[in-house]
C-alpha positions in Angstrom: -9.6 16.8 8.2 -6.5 16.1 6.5 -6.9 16.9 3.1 -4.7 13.0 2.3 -7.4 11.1 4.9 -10.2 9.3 3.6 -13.9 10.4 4.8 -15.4 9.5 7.6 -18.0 6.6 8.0 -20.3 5.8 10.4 -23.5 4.2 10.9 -26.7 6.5 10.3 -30.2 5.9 12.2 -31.9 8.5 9.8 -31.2 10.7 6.7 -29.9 14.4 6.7 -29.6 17.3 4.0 -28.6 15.0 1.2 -29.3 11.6 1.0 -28.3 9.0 -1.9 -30.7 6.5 -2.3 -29.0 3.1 -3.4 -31.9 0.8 -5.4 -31.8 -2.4 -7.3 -35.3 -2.0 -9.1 -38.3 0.3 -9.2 -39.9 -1.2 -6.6 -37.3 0.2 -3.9 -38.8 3.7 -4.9 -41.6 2.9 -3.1 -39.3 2.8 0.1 -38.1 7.0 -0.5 -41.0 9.0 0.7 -39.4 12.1 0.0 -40.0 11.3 -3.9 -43.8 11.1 -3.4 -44.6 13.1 -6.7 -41.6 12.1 -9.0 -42.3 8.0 -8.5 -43.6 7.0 -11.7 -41.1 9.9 -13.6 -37.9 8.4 -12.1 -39.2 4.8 -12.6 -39.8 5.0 -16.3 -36.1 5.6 -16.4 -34.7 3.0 -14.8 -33.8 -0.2 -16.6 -31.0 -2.6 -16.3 -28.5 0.2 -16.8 -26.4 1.9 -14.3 -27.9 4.7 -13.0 -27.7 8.4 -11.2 -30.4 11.0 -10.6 -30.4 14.3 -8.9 -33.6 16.1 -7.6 -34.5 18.9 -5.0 -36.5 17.3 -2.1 -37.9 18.6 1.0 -35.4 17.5 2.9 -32.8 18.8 0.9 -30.9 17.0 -1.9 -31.7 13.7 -2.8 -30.0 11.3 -4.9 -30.8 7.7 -6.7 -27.9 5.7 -7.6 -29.1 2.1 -9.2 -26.6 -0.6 -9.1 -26.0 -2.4 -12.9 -27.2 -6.1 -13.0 -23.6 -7.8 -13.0 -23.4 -12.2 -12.6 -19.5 -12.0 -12.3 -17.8 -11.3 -9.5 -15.2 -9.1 -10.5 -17.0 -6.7 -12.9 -20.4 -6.7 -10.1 -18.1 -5.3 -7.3 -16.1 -3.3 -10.3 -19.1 -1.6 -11.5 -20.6 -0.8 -7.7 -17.2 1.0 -6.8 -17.8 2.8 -10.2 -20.9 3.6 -9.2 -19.6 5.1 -6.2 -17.2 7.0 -8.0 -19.4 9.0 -9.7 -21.5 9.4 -6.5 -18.4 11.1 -5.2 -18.2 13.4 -8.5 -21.8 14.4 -7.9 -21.8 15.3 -4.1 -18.8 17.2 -4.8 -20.3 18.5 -7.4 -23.0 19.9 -5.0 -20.4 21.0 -2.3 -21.6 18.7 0.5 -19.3 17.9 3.1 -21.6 14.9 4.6 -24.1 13.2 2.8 -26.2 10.0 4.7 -25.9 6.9 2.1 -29.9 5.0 2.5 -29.2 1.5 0.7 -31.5 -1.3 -0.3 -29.0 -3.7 -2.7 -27.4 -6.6 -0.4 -24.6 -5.9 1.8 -21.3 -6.7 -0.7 -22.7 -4.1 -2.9 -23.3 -2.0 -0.4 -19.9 -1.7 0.8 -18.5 -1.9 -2.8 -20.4 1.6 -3.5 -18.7 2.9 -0.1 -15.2 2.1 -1.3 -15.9 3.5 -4.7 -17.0 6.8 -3.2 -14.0 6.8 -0.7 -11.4 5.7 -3.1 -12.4 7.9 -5.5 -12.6 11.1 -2.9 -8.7 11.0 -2.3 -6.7 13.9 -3.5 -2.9 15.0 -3.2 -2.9 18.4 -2.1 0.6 18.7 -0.4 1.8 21.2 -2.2 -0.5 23.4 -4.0 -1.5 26.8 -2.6 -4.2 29.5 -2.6 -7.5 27.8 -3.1 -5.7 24.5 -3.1 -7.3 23.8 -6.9 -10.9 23.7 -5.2 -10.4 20.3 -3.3 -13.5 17.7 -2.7 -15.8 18.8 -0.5 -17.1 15.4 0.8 -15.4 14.6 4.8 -18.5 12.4 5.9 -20.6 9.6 4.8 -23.4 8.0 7.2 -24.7 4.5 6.6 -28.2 3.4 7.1 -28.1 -0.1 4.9 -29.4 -3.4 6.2 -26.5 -5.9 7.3 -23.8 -3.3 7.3 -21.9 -3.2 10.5 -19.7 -0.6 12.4 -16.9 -3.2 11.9 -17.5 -3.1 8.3 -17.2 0.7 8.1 -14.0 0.7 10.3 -12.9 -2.4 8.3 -13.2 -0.5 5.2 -12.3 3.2 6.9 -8.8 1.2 7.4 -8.2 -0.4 4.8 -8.4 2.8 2.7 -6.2 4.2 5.4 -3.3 1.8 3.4 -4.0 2.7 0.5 -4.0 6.4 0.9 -1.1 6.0 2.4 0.1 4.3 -0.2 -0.8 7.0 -2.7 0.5 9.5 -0.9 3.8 7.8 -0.5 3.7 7.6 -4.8 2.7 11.3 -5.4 5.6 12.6 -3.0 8.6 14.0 -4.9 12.2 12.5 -4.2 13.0 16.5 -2.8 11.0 15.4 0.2 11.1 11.2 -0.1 14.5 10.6 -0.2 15.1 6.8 1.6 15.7 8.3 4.8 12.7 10.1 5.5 10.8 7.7 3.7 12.2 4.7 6.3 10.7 7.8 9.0 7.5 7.9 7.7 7.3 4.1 7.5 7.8 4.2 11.1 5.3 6.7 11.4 2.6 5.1 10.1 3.9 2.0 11.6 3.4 3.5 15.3 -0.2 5.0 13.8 -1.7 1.5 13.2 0.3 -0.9 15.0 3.2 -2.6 13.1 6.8 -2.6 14.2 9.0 -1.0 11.7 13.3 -2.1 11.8 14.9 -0.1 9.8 18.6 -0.7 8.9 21.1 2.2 7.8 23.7 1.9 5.2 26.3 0.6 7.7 24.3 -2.5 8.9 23.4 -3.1 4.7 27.3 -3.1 4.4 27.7 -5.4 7.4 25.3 -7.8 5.7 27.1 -7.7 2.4 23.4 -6.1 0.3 25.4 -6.1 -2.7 22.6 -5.4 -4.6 21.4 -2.5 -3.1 24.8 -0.8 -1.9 25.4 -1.3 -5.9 22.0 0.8 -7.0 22.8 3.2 -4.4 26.5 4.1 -5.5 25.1 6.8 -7.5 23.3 9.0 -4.7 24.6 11.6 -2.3 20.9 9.4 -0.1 22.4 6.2 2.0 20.0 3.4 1.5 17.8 1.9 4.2 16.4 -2.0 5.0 13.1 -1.8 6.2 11.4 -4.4 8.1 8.1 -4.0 9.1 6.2 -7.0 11.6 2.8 -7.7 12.5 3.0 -10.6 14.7 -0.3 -10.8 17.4 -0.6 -13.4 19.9 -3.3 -15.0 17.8 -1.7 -15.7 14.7 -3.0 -18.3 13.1 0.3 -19.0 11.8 3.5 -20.1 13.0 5.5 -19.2 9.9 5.4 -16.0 8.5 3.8 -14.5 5.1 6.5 -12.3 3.9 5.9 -9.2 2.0 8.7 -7.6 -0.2 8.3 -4.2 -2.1 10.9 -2.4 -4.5 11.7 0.5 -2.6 13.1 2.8 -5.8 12.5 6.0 -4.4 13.4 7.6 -7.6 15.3 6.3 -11.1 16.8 8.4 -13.6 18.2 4.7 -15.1 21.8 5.6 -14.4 24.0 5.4 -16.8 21.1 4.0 -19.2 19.5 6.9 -18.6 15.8 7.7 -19.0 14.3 10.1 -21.2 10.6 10.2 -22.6 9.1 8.7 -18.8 11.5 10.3 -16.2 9.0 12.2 -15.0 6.9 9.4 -13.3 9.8 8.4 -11.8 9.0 8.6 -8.3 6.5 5.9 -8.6 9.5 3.5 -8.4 8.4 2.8 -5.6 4.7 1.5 -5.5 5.6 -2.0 -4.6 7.5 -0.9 -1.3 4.2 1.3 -0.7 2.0 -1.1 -1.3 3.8 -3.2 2.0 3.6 -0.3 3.6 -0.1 0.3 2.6 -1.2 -3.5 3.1 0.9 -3.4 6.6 -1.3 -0.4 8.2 -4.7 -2.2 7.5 -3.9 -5.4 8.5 -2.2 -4.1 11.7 -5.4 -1.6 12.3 -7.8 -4.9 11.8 -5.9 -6.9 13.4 -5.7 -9.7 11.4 -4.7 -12.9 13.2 -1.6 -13.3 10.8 2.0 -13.1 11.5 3.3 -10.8 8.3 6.9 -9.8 7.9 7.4 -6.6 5.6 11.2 -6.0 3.7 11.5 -3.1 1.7 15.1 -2.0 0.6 15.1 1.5 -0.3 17.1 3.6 -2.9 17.2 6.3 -5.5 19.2 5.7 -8.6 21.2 8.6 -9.6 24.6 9.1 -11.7 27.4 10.3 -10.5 31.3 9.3 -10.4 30.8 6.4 -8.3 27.3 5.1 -10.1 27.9 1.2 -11.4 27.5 1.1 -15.1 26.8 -1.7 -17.5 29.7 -4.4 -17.8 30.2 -4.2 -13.7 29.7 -7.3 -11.8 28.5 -7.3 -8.2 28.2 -9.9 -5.5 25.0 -10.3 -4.1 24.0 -10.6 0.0 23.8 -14.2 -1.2 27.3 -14.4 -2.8 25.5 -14.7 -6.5 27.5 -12.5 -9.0 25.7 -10.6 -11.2 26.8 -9.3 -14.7 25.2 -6.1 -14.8 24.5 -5.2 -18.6 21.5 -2.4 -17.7 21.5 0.2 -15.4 18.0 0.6 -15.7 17.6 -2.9 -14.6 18.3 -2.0 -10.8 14.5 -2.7 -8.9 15.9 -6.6 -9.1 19.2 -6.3 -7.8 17.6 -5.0 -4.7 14.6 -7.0 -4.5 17.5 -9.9 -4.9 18.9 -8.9 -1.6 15.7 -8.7 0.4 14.5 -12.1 -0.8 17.5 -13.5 -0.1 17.7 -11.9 3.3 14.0 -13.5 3.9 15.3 -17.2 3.6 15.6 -16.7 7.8 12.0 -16.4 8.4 11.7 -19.9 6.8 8.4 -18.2 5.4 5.0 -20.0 4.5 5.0 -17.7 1.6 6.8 -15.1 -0.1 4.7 -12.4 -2.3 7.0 -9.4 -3.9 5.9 -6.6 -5.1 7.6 -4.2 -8.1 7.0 -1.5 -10.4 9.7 -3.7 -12.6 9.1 -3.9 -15.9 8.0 -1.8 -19.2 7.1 -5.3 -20.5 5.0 -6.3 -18.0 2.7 -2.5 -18.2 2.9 -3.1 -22.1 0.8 -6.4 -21.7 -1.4 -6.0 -19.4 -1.7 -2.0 -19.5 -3.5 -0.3 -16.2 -6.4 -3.6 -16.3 -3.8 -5.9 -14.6 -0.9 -7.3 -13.0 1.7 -9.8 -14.4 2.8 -12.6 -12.2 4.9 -15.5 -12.1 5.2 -17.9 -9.6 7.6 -21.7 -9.3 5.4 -24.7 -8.5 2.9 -22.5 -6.4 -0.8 -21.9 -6.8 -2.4 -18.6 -7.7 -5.7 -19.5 -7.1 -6.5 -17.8 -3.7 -4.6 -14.8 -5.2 -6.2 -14.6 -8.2 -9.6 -15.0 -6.7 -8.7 -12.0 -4.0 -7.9 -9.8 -7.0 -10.9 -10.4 -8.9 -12.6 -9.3 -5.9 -10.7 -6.0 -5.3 -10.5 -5.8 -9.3 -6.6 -5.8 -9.5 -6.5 -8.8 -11.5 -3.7 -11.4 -12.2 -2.1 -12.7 -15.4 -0.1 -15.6 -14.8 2.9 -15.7 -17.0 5.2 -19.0 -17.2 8.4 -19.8 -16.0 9.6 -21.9 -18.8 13.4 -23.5 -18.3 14.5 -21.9 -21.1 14.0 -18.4 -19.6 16.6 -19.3 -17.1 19.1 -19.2 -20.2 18.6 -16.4 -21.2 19.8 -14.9 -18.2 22.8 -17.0 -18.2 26.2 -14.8 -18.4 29.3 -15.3 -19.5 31.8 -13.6 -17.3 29.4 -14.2 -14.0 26.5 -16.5 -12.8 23.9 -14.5 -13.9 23.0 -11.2 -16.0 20.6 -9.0 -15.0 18.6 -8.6 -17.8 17.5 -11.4 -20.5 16.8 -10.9 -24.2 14.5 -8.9 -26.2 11.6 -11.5 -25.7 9.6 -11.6 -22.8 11.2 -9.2 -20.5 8.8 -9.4 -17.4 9.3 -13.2 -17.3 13.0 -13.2 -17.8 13.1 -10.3 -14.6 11.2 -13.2 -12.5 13.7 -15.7 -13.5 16.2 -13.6 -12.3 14.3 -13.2 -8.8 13.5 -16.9 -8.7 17.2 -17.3 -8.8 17.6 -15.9 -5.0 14.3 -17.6 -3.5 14.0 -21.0 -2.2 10.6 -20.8 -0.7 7.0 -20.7 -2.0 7.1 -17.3 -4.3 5.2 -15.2 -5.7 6.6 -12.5 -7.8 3.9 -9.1 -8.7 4.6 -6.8 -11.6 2.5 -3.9 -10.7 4.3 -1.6 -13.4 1.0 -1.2 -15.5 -1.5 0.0 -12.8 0.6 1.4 -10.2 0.9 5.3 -11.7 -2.9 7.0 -13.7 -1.9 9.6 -16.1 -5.9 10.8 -15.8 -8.7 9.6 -13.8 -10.3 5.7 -14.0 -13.4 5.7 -12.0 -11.8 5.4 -7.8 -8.2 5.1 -9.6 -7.3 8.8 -9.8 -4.3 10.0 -11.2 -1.3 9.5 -9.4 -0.2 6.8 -7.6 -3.5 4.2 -7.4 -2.0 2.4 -4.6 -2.5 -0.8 -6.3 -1.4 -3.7 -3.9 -2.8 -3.0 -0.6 -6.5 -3.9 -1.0 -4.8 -7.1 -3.0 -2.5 -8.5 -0.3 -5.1 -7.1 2.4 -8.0 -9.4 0.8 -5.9 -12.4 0.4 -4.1 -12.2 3.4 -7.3 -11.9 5.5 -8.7 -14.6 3.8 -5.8 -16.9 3.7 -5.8 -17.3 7.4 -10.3 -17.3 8.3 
């Protein structure tokens, strides 16, 4: 198995060498006859809590996992894939490479515990060597639970798929990312799962005047690349596309407004471009009846001779000139170009995706995105990431945030004032859209410095299971 793939799932018909038991109350006890003579001593243990107990069997190892009470959505799917996660920790633990998962809690949780086991399994191994830092064991997982189907398993198999990919696409150093190969292993992936991937070289980005991105990129010995990725089936449900559009910054030193204390997580710059990328290879492997366009402009930015530095002005792919007074502020400039260049697909919706701000992982930490959106309802999308638990705050877009990005030698500035920086960096988005938008700061949870439960450190690949859910639901 490839040590980046998640585990395999399939349906069970009966239990094997270690088997988890998933309860809701005592009385599900009654259902493990293997536990015969330990009944009443695992029963006076369980309470309302969360809970997880190991004991030699005859059959082998077996394990009971209760699920905590929970009334709200969020936090009862939240604290099932948590559960999961420390499922994962113990079979691990115990060195099994397949375990069989018996469940009597309703379907929804069922699955939740899955994806918290499966998440949580993932592990970045690329590059290390001689025992590879003992990796999990865990490479199966059969299913025996009342109402789950193979298409759920496959569903869920896939939509982990994306967001392993996405991970992976994080963890990878610029040495072996650099745009290029990146816009390769887009297409890759692409040809894996079923999307077409476009991708457009640096001569093409000149051709359409990306002034944005050729600007970032001035710095780099690495040309640039457009991606366009498109999932459009013969059953869409709709005629107008949902555009996706991810910062693609494969690296960022901050130019000339260099970096210094947080340089070293650079290369997660680009977790909104993976998180298309991630989001793109589950819908295309379920094939969701929707007709999705992906853009992701990709980039490192470097220093040298050529690099643009603060007081340069440069003309956007829409003809906007921009005052650039921050280096550092570079994701926007080519986010600016793609969402300008998405104004063809006359799109139902636009939903961008960035790594953008220090502001916006300052407020909301690793617990949640910031998001701000002109005249269009985040409902449905803040309902989808209660359910996946990457949850929205919706910041406003107040007039006089336009202001503040108001410059004096060119239309606009690239960066506001001190106050609210991850609303100021929308405004400056909003500036190139003219379609219903949605703009995603993913800054906070797109990078773990340790593990959370099924977010291990790395890149989380925060996005995917997001747009996946909404998307999917959007169109039933």
């Amino acid at each position: 198995m490839n040590t980046n793939s998640p585990i395999k799932l399939e349906k069970a018909r009966k239990g094997g060498d270690v088997n988890i038991h998933l309860i809701t109350s005592k009385k599900d006890l009654e259902t493990i006859p293997e536990l015969k003579d330990l009944k009443k001593k695992i029963a006076e243990r369980i309470g309302d809590e969360e809970l997880v107990f190991s004991v030699p069997s005859a059959k082998g190892l077996t394990i009971i996992a209760k699920i905590k009470k929970e009334t709200e959505t969020g936090y009862r799917f939240q604290s099932a894939r948590s559960l999961g996660a420390k499922l994962k920790k113990v079979l691990n633990g115990e060195k099994a490479e397949s375990a069989s998962l018996i469940s009597s809690a309703d379907r929804v949780d069922t699955l939740a515990v899955i994806e918290g086991i499966v998440l949580a399994n993932y592990q970045f191994l690329t590059y290390k060597t001689g025992d590879r830092n003992k990796p999990n064991t865990l490479q199966s997982l059969g299913v025996k639970a009342e109402g789950v189907s193979e298409k759920d398993l496959k569903e869920l198999y896939d939509v982990a798929v994306g967001t392993f990919a996405a991970r992976d696409f994080v963890n990878e150093p610029v040495i072996t990312l650099s745009a290029t190969e990146w816009s390769k292993r887009i297409t890759k992936l692409g040809k894996e799962t079923g999307f077409k991937t476009t991708v457009l070289d640096k001569k093409k980005i000149e051709a359409l005047r990306m002034g944005g991105l050729l600007g970032v990129n001035k710095g780099s010995v690495e040309p640039p690349t457009f991606n366009i990725l498109e999932w459009k089936p013969k059953n869409a449900k709709n005629k107008k596309p949902i555009v996706l559009v991810g910062k693609g910054v494969v690296y960022d030193t901050g130019g000339y407004n260099i970096k210094t204390a947080q340089m070293a997580q650079m290369k997660s710059d680009m977790g909104g471009g993976a998180a298309v990328c991630g989001a793109f290879a589950a819908i295309a492997a379920n094939k969701l009846p929707v007709y999705v366009v992906g853009l992701i402009p990709a980039t490192d930015n470097r220093i040298d001779g050529k690099a643009i530095v603060a007081d340069d002005v440069l003309t956007m792919m829409s003809g906007t000139k921009v005052e650039i007074l921050n280096t550092d502020a570079e994701g926007r400039l080519i986010l600016a170009d793609a969402l300008h260049y998405a104004k063809q697909y006359d799109p139902e919706l636009v939903i961008d995706l960035a790594t953008l701000t220090g502001a916006a992982a300052r407020i909301t930490g690793h617990f949640g995105i910031s998001a701000c959106a002109d005249k269009t309802d985040l409902k449905s999308l803040k309902e989808s990431g209660e359910r996946v638990y990457e949850r929205i705050m919706e910041f406003p877009m107040w007039r006089e945030y336009h202001d503040a990005i108001k410059s004096d030698v060119a239309d606009i500035k690239n960066i506001g004032g001190a106050a609210g920086g991850n609303i100021t960096s929308a405004t400056f988005l909003h500036h190139f859209t003219d379609y219903p938008w949605v703009h995603l700061d993913i800054a906070g949870p797109s990078f773990m410095t340790s593990n959370v439960d099924y977010r291990v450190k790395g890149g989380t690949g925060v996005g995917v299971r997001l747009l996946y859910d909404f998307i999917k639901n959007s169109v039933a």
